[in-house]
C-alpha positions as CSV (number, residue, x, y, z in Angstrom):
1,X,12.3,-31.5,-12.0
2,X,9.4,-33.9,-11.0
3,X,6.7,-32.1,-8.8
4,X,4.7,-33.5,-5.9
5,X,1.1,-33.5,-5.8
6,X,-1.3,-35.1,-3.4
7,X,-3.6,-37.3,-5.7
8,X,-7.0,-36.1,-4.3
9,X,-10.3,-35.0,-5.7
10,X,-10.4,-32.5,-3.3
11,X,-10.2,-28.5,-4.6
12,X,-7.7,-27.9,-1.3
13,X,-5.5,-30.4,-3.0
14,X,-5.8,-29.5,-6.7
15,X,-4.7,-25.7,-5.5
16,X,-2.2,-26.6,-3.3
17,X,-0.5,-28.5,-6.1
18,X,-0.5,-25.4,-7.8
19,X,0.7,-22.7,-5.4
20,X,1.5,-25.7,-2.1
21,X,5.6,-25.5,-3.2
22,X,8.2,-24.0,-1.2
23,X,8.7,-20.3,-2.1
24,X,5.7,-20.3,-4.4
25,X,3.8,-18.0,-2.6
26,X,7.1,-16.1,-1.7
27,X,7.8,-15.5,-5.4
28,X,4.2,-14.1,-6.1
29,X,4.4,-11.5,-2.5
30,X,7.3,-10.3,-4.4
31,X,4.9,-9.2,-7.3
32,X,2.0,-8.0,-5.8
33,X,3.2,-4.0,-6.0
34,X,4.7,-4.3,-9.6
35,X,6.2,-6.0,-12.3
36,X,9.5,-7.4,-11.3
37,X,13.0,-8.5,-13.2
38,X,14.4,-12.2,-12.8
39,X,17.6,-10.4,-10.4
40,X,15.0,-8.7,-8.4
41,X,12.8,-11.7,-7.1
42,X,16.5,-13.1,-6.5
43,X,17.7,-10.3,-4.6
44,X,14.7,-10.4,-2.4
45,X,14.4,-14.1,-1.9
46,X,17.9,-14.9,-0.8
47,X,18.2,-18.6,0.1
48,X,15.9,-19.4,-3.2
49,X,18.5,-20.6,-5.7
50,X,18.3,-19.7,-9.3
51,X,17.7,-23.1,-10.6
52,X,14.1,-23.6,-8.5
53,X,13.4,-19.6,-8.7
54,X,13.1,-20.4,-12.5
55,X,11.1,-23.8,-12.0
56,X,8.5,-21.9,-10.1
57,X,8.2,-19.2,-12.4
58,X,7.5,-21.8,-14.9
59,X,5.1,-23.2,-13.1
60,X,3.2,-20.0,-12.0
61,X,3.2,-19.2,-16.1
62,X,1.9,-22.1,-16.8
63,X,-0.8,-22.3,-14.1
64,X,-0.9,-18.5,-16.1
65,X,-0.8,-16.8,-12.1
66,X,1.7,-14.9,-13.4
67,X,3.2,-13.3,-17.0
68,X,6.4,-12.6,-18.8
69,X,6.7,-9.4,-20.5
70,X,9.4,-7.2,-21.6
71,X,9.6,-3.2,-20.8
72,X,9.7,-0.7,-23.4
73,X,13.6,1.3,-23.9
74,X,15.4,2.2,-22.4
75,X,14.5,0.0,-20.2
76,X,14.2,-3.6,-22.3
77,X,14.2,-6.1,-19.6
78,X,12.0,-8.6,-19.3
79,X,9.9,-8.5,-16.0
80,X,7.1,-10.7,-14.7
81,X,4.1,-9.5,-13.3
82,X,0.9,-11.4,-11.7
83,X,-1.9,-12.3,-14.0
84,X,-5.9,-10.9,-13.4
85,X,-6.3,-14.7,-12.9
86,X,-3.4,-14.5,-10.5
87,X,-4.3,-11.2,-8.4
88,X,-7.6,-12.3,-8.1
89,X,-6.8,-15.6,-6.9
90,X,-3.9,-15.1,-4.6
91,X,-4.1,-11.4,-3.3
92,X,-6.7,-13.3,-0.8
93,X,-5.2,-16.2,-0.1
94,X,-1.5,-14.0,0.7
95,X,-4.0,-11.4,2.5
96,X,-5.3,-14.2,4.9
97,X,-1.6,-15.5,5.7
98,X,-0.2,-12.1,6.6
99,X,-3.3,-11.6,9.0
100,X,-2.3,-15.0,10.4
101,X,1.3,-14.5,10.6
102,X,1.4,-11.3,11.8
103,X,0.0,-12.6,15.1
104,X,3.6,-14.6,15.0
105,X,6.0,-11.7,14.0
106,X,8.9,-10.3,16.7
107,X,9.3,-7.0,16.6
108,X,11.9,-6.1,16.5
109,X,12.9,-8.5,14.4
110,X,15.7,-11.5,15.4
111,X,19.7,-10.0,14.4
112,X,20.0,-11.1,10.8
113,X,16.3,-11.6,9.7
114,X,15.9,-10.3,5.6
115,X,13.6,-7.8,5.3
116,X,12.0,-7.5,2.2
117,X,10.9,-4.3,0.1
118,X,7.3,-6.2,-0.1
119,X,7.1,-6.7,3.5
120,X,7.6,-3.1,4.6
121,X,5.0,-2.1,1.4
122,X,2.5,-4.8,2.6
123,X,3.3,-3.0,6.4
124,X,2.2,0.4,4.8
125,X,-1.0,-1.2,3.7
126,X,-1.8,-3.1,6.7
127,X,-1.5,-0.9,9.4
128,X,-2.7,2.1,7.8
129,X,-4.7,4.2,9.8
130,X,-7.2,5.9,7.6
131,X,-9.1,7.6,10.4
132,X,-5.8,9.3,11.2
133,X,-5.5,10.7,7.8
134,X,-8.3,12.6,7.4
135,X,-6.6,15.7,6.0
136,X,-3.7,14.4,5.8
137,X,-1.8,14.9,2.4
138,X,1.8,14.0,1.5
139,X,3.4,12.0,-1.3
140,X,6.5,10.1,-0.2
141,X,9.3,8.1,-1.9
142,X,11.4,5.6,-0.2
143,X,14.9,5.0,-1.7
144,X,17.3,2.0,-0.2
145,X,20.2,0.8,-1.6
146,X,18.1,-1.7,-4.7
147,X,14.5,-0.2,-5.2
148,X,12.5,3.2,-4.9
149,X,9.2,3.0,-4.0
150,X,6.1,5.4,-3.3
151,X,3.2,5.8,-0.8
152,X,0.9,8.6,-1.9
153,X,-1.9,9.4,0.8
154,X,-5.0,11.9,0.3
155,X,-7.3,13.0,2.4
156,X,-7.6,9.7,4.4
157,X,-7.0,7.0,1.5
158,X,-3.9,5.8,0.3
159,X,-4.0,6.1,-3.1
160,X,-0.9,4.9,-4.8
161,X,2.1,2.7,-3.4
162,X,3.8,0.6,-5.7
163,X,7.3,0.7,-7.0
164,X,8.8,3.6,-9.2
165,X,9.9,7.5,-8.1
166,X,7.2,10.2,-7.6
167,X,7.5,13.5,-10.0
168,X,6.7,15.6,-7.1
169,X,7.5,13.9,-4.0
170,X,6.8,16.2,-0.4
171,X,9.0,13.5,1.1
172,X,12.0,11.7,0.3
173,X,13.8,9.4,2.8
174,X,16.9,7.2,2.2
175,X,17.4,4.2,4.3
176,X,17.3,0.2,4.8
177,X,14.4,-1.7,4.5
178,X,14.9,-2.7,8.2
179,X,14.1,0.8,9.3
180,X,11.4,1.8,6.9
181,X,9.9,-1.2,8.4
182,X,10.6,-0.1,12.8
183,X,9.2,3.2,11.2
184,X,6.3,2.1,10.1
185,X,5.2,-0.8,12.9
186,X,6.6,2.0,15.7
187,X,9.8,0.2,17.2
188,X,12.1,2.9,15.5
189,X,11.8,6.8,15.5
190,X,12.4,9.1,13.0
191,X,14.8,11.3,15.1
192,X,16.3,8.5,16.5
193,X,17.2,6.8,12.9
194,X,18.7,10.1,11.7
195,X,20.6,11.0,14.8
196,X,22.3,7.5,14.1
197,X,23.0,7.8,10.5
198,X,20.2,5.6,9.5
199,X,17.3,7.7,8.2
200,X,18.2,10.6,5.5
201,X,15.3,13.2,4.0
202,X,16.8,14.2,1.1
203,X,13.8,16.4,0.1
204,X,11.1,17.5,3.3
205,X,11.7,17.7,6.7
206,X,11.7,15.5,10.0
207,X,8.3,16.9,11.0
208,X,6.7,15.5,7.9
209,X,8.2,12.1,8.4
210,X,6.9,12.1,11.4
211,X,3.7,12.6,10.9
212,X,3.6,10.7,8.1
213,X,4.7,7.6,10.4
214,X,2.4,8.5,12.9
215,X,-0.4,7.2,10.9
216,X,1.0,3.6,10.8
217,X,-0.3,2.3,14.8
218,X,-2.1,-0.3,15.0
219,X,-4.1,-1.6,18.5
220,X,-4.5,-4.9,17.1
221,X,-0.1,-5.5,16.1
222,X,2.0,-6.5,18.7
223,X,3.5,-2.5,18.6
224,X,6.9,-1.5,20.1
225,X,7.1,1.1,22.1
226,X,9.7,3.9,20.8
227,X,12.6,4.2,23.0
228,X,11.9,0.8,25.6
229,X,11.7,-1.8,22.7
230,X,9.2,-3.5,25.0
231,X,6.9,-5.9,23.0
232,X,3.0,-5.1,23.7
233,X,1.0,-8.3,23.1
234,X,-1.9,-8.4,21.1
235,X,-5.2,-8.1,21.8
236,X,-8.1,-10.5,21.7
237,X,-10.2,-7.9,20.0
């Protein structure tokens, strides 16, 4: 497959050829909390077919944004993961979009939207409210119907979230990435979820979801208000 590039001696150009495809960038959001198998970057890119998901790969590897590298047993699949050259080089670049495209998002989202796993993890980070979680303690594991993932948060900081279960969870919920992500922007409640079948705490209570959810408001997000699903702008500030 021949690539496009623009030609210039210009360093916009030169990196744009690089990482300026379709889905490119898409491909290395999907890695940014965690190694990741070939069916996994599938299943959370749909509309990326497996022919030009593999042509990007091999181009990140040899730009060397990303690796290949294959899990110990039981395990013994073969994931890919970013390179130091690649977190250090796109983390800001995908950090800079999000704050742009945020600014763009509807909440809630369009009938039909995806929702990725990354998206509602990047949500966690971004609209974390540290000043709200002073004290705060609780370790939490998500479950939907294809990944498990963790947000651990102490004393104010967030200090783990990635992919994998938690030995000693205070919080384990069970649910779509669709409301994981109302939770956490504030167009979904948690009573509201489980009274409709879409929120279950297998381990914990509703009062610790919660507050766990509580510390995810943002003044500068276009945020939901619970119940009215009226769309706040945002600010200027």
């Amino acid at each position: 497959m021949s690539r496009r590039n623009y030609e210039q001696v210009c360093a916009l150009a030169c990196a744009l050829d690089v990482v300026g495809e379709r889905w490119t960038l898409m491909i290395a959001r999907e890695l940014i909390f965690g190694p990741r198998r070939y069916s996994d970057l599938l299943r959370q890119l749909p509309g990326l077919g497996t022919n030009l998901l593999a042509q990007r790969l091999k181009d990140l590897e040899q730009a060397e944004l990303i690796a290949q590298r294959r899990l110990p047993p039981p395990a013994a699949s073969a994931v890919y993961e970013l390179s130091a050259k690649g977190r250090e080089s796109l983390l800001p670049i995908i950090r800079a979009m999000t704050d742009l495209g945020v600014t763009y998002l509807q909440y809630p989202p369009p009938s039909g939207h995806f929702v990725p796993v990354s998206s509602t993890m990047g949500a966690l980070s971004k609209f974390f409210q540290r000043e709200q979680a002073t004290g705060f303690f609780c370790r939490v594991e998500f479950h939907t119907d294809s990944d498990v993932f963790q947000c651990v948060i102490a004393n104010g900081v967030m200090t783990e979230l990635g992919f994998g279960s938690l030995a000693q969870p205070d919080l384990v919920l069970e649910g779509s990435t669709d409301i994981f992500m109302g939770l956490v922007v504030g167009y979904e409640s948690v009573a509201a979820a489980m009274a409709n079948g879409q929120l279950n705490i297998t381990h914990g209570d509703a009062a610790t979801a919660e507050a766990f959810f509580a510390l995810f408001r943002s003044p500068h997000h276009p945020m939901v208000q619970l119940n009215e699903r009226t769309i706040i702008p945002p600010t200027n500030s």
